[in-house]
C-alpha positions as a Markdown table, in Angstrom:
| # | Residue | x | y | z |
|---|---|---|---|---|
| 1 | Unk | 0.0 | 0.0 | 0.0 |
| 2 | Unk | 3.0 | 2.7 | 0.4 |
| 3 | Unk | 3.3 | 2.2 | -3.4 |
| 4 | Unk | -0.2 | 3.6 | -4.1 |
| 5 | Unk | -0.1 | 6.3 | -1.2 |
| 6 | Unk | 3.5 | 7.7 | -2.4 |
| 7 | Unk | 1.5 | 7.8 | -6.0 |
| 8 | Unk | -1.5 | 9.6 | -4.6 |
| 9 | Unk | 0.8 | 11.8 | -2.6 |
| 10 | Unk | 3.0 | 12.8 | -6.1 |
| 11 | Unk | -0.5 | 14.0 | -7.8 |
| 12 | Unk | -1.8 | 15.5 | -4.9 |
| 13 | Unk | 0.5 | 17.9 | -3.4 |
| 14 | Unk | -1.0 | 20.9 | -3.9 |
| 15 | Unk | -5.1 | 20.1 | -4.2 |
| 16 | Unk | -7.5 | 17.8 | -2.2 |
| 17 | Unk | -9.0 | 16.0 | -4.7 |
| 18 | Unk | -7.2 | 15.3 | -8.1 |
| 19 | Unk | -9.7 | 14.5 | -11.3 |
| 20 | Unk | -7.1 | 12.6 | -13.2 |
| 21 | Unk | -7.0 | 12.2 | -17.2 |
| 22 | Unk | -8.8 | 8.8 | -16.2 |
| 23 | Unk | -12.1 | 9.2 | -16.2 |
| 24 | Unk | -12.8 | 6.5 | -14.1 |
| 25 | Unk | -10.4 | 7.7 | -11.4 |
| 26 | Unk | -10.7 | 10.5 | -8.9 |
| 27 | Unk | -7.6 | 10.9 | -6.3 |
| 28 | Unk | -8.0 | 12.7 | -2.8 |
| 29 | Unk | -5.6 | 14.0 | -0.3 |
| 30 | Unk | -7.1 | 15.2 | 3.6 |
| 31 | Unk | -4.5 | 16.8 | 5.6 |
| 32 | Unk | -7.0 | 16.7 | 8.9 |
| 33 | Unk | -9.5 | 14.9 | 10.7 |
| 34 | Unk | -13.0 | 16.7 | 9.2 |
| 35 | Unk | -16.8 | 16.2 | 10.3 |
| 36 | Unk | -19.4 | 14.2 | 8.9 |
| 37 | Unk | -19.9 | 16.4 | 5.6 |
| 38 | Unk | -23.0 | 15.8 | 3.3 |
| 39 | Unk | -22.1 | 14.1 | 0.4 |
| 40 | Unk | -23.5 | 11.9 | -3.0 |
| 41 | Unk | -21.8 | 8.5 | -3.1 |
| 42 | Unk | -21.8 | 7.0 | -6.4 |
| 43 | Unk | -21.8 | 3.6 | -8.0 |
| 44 | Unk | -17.6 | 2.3 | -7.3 |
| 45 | Unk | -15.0 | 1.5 | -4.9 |
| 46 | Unk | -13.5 | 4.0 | -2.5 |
| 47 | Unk | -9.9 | 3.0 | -1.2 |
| 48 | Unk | -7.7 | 4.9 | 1.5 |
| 49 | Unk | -4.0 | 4.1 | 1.3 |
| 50 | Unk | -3.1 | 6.0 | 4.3 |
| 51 | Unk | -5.1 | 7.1 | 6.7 |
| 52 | Unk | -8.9 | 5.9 | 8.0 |
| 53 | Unk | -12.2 | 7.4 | 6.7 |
| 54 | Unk | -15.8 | 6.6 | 7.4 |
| 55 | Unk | -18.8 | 6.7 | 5.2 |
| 56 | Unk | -22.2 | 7.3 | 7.1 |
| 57 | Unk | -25.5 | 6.5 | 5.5 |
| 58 | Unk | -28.7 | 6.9 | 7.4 |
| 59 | Unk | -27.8 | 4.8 | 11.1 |
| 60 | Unk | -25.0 | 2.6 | 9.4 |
| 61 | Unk | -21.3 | 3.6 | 10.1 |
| 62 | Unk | -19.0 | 2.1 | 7.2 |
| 63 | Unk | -14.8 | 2.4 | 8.2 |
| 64 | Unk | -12.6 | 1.8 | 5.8 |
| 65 | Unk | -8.6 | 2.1 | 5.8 |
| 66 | Unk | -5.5 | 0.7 | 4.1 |
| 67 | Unk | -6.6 | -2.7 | 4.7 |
| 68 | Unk | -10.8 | -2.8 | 3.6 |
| 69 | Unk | -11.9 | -0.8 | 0.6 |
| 70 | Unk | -15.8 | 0.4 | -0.1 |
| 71 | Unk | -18.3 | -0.8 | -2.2 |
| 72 | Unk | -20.9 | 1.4 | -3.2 |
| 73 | Unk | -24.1 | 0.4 | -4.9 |
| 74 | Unk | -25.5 | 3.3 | -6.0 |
| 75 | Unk | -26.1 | 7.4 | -6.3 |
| 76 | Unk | -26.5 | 7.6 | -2.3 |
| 77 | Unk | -26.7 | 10.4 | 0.6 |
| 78 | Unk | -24.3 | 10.0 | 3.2 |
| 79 | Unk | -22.3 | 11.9 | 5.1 |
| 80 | Unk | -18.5 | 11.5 | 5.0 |
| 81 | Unk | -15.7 | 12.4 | 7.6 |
| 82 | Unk | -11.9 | 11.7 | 7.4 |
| 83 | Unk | -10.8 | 10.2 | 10.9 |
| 84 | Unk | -7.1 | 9.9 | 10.9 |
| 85 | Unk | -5.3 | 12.5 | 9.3 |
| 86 | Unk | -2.2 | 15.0 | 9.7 |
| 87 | Unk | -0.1 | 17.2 | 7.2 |
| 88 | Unk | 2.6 | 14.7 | 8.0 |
| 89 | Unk | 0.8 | 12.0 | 7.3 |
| 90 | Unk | -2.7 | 13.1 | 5.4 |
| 91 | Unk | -5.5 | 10.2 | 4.5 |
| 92 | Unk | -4.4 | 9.7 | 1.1 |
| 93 | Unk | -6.8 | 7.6 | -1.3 |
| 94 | Unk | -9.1 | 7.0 | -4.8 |
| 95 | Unk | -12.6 | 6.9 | -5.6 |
| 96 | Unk | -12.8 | 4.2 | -9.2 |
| 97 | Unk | -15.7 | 4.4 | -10.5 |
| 98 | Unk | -17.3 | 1.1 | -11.4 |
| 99 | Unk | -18.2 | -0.1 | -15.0 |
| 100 | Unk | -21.8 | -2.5 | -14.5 |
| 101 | Unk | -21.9 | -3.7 | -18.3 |
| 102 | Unk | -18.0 | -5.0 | -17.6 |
| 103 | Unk | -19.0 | -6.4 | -14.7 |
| 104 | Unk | -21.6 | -8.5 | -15.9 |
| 105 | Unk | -19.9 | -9.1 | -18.5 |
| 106 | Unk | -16.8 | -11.1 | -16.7 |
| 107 | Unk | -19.2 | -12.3 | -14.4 |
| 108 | Unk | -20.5 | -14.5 | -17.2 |
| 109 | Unk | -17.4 | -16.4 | -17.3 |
| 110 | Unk | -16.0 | -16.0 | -13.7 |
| 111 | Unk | -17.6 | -19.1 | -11.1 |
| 112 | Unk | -18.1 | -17.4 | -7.8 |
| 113 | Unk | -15.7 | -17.9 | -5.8 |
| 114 | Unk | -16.0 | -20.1 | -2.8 |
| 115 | Unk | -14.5 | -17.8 | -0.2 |
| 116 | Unk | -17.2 | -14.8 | -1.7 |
| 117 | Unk | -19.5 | -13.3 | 1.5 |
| 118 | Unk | -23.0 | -13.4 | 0.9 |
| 119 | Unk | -24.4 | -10.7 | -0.9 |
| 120 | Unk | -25.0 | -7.5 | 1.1 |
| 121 | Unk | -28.6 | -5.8 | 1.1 |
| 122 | Unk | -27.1 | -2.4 | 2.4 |
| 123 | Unk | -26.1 | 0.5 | 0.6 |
| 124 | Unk | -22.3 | -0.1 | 0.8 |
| 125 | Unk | -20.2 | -2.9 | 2.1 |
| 126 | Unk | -16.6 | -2.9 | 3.3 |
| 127 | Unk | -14.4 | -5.4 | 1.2 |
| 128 | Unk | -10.2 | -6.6 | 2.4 |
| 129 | Unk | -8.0 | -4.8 | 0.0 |
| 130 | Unk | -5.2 | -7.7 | -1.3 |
| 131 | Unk | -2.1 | -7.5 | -3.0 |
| 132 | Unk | -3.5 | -9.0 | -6.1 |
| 133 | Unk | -6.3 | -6.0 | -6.1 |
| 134 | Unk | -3.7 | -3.3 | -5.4 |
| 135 | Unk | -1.5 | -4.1 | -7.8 |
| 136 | Unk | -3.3 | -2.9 | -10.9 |
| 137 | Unk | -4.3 | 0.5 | -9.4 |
| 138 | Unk | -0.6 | 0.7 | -8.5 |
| 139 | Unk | 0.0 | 0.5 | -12.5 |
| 140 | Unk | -2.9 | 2.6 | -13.0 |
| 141 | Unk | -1.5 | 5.5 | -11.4 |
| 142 | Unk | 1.8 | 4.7 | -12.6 |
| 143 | Unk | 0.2 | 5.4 | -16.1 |
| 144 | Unk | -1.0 | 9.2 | -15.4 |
| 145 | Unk | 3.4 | 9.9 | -15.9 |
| 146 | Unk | 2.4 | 8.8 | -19.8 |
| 147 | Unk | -0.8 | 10.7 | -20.5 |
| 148 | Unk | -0.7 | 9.9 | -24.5 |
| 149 | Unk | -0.7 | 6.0 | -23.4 |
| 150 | Unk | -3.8 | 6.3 | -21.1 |
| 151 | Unk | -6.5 | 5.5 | -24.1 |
| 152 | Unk | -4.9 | 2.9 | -25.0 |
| 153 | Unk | -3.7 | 0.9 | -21.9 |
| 154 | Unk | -6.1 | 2.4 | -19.3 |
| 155 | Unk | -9.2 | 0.4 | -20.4 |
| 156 | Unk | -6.8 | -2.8 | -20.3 |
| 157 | Unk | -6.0 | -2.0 | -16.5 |
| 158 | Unk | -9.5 | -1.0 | -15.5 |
| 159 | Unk | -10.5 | -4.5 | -16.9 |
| 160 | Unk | -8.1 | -6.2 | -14.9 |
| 161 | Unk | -8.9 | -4.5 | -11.7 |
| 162 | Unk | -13.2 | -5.2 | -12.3 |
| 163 | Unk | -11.6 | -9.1 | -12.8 |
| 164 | Unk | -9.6 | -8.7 | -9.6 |
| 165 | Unk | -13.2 | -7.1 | -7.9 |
| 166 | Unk | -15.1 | -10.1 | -8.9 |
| 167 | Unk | -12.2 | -12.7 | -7.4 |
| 168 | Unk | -12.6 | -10.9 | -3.8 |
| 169 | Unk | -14.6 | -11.4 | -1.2 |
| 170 | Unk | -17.2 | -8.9 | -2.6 |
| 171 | Unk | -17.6 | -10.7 | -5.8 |
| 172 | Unk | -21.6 | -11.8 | -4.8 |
| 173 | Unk | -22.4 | -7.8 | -3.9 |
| 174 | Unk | -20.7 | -6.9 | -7.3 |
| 175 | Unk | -23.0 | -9.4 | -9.5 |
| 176 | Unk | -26.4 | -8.4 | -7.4 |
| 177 | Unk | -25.5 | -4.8 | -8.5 |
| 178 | Unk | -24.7 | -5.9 | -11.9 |
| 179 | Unk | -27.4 | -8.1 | -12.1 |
| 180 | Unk | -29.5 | -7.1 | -14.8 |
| 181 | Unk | -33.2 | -8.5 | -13.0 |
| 182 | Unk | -31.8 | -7.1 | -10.0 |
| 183 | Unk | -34.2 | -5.0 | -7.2 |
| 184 | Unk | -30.4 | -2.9 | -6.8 |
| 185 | Unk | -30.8 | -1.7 | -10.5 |
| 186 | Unk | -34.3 | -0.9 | -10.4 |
| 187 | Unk | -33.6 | 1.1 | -7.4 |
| 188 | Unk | -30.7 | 2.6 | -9.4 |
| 189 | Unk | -33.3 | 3.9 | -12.0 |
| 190 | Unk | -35.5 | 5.4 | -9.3 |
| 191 | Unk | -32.6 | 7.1 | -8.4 |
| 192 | Unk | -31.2 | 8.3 | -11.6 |
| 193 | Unk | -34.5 | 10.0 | -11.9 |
| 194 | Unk | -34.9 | 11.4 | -8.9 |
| 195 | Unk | -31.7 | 13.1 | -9.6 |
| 196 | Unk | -32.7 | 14.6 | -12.8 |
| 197 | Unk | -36.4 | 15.5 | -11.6 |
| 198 | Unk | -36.2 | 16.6 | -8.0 |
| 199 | Unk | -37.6 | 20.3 | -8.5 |
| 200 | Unk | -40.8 | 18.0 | -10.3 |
| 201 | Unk | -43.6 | 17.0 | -7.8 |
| 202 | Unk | -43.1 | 13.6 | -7.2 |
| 203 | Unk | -45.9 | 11.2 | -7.6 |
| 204 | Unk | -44.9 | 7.3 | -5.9 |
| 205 | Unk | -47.3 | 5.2 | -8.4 |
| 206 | Unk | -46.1 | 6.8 | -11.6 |
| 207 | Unk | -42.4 | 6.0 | -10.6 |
| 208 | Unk | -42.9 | 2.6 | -9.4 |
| 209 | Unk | -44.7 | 2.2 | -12.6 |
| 210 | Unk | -41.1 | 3.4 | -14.1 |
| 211 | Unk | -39.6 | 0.1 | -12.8 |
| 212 | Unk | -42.9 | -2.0 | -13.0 |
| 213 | Unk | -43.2 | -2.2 | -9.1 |
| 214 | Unk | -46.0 | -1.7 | -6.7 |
| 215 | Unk | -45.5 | 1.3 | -4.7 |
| 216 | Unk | -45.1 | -0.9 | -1.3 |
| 217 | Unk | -42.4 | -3.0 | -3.0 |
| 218 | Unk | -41.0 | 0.6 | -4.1 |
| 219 | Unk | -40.8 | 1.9 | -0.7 |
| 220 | Unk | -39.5 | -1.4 | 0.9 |
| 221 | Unk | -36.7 | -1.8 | -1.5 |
| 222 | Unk | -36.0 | 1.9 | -1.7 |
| 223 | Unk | -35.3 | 2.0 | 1.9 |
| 224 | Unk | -33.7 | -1.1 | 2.1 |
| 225 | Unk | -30.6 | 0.4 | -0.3 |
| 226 | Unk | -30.6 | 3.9 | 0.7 |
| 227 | Unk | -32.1 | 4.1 | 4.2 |
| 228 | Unk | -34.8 | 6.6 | 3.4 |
| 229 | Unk | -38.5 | 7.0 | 1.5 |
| 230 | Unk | -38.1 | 7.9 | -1.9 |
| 231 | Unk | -39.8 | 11.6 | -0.4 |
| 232 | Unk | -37.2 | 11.9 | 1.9 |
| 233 | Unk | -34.4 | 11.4 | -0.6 |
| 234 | Unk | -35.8 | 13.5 | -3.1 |
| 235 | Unk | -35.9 | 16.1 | -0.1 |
| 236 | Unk | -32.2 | 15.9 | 0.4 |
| 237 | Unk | -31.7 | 16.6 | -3.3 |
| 238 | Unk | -33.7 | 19.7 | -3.1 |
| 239 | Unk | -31.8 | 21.1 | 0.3 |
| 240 | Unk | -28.2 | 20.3 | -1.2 |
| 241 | Unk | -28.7 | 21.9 | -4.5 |
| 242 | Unk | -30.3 | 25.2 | -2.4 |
| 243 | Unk | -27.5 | 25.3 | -0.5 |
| 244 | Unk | -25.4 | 25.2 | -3.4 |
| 245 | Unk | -27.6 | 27.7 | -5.3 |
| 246 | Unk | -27.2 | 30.3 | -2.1 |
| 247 | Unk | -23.6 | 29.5 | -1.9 |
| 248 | Unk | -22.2 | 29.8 | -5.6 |
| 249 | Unk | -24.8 | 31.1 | -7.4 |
| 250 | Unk | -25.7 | 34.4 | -4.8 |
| 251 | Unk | -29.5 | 33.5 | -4.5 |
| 252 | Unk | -31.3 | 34.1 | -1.8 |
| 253 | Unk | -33.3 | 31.7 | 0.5 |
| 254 | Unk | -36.9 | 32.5 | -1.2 |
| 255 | Unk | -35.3 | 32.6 | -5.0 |
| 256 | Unk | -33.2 | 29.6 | -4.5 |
| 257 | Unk | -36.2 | 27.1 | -2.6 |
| 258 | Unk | -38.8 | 28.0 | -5.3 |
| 259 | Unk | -35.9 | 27.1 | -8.1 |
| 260 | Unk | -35.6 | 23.7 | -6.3 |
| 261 | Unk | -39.3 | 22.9 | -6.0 |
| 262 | Unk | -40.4 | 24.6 | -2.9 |
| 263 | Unk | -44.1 | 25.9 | -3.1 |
| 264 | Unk | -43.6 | 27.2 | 0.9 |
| 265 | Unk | -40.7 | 29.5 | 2.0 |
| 266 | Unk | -41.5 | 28.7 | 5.4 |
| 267 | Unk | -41.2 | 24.7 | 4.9 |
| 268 | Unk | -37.9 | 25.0 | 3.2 |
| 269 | Unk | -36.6 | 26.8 | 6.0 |
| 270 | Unk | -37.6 | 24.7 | 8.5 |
| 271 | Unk | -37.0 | 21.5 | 6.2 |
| 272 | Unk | -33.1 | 23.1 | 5.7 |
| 273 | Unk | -32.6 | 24.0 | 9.1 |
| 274 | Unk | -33.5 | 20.0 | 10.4 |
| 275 | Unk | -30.8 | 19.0 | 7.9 |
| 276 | Unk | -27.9 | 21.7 | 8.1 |
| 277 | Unk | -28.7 | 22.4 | 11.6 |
| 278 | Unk | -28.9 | 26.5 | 10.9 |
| 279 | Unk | -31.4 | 28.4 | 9.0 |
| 280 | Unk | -30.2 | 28.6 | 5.0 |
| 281 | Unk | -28.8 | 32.2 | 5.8 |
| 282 | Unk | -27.2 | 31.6 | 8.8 |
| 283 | Unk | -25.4 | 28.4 | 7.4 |
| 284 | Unk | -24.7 | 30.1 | 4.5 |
| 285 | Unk | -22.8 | 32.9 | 6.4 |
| 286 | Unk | -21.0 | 30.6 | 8.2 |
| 287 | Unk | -20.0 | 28.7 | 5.1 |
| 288 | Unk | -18.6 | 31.6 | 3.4 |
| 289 | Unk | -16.4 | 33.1 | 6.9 |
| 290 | Unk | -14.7 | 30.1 | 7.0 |
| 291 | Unk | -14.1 | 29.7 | 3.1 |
| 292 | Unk | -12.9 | 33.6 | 3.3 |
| 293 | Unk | -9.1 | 32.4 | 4.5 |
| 294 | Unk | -8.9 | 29.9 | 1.5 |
């Protein structure tokens, strides 16, 4: 692993989170311990090569260090906070974003392997990061140094490393996301739409129609992945996205709740203020003193 963390160190240096060439590949550096900070976890693996972070979603606590990696099944809420960190020795790690069609794909002709864990209903699982799984990422960052080689030979490595995925011990939780008749992927639909159509009233028959559920099964499964009611996550899109309208866009509370959906100034406030713990202007206020010194 101090292969990978002296890589992620190189690129870096000077930023705290590195979009590299690879599109699939997103490095991070945290030089302190943080909070629990809102975030949207996406369909991959998150890795930490030095360092210890935690991924919350909904009562569910998921660690993760040099030794166990993260799955994550889908476009989630969570909250995430670095827990060992120092500017001598910052949490150093890579978010890989996951390719579904590849991993079906291979699955095809991969048996499962015997020492695979039953698959995981939750909305992430922790996985043990071996040598044999390291090893590709290690060439995978070695190949940023060669930028006019990375269409060629990074799709070669990402292959391996989805191969390597599906010979761990999370190769069961990787073919229920795959898995074509899966509830995960219909959930995964419900999702991607919420994401696009949040400001929209939502209406739960017509989108468990979308995935040909009953609205029951909807909200069972829906909870069961994400820990909240399709109404509560499409809630959290329309409180992050105001916060980010007040914050880097200038708007003000009333502007930026009806942009988001909001019929009720009021209920927005009082909706923003359960979630962010202040009122939208006093968090926003806050947000912007201590981003002044940056």
């Amino acid at each position: 692993m101090q292969t990978l963390a002296t890589s992620i160190a190189h690129w870096t240096r000077e930023t705290d989170d590195f979009p590299t060439p690879i599109s699939s590949l997103i490095l991070y550096r945290r030089s302190v311990p943080t909070p629990p900070a809102p975030c949207l976890v996406e369909p991959g693996i998150v890795l930490v090569a030095q360092g210890a972070k935690q991924l919350v979603i909904g009562e569910q606590a998921y660690r993760y260090d040099a030794q166990r990696f993260l799955v994550t099944s889908a476009n989630l809420p969570g909250n995430s906070q670095v827990l060992e960190a120092s500017p001598e020795r910052p949490c150093l790690g890579l978010v890989f974003r996951l390719d579904l069609r590849m991993i079906a794909e291979l699955a095809a002709h991969i048996p499962l392997p015997s020492h695979a864990e039953l698959a995981s209903q939750g909305a992430a699982t922790p996985g043990l990061l071996t040598p044999a799984l390291a090893e590709p990422f290690n060439r995978l960052l070695a190949l940023l140094h060669e930028p006019e080689s990375c269409a060629v030979l990074a799709p070669l490595i990402e292959r391996e490393i989805h191969y390597r995925l599906l010979l761990s011990d999370q190769s069961a939780r990787l073919r229920q996301i795959a898995s074509a008749g899966s509830q995960s992927l219909r959930m995964a639909r419900v999702i991607d739409w919420l994401r696009v159509n949040f400001a929209q009233p939502l209406r739960i028959d017509d989108l468990a129609a979308l995935v040909k559920m009953s609205s029951s099964s909807l909200h069972l499964h829906f909870r069961q992945l994400t820990t909240m009611s399709p109404l509560q996550y499409q809630k959290w899109l329309r409180l992050n996205e105001a916060r980010r309208l007040m914050l880097s866009e200038q708007l003000d509370a009333a502007s930026a709740a009806f942009q988001v959906g909001y019929e009720s100034p009021s209920q927005f406030s009082r909706e923003y203020s359960r979630l962010f713990g202040a009122p939208p202007k006093r968090d926003i206020d806050s947000l912007r003193r201590h981003a002044a010194p940056a």
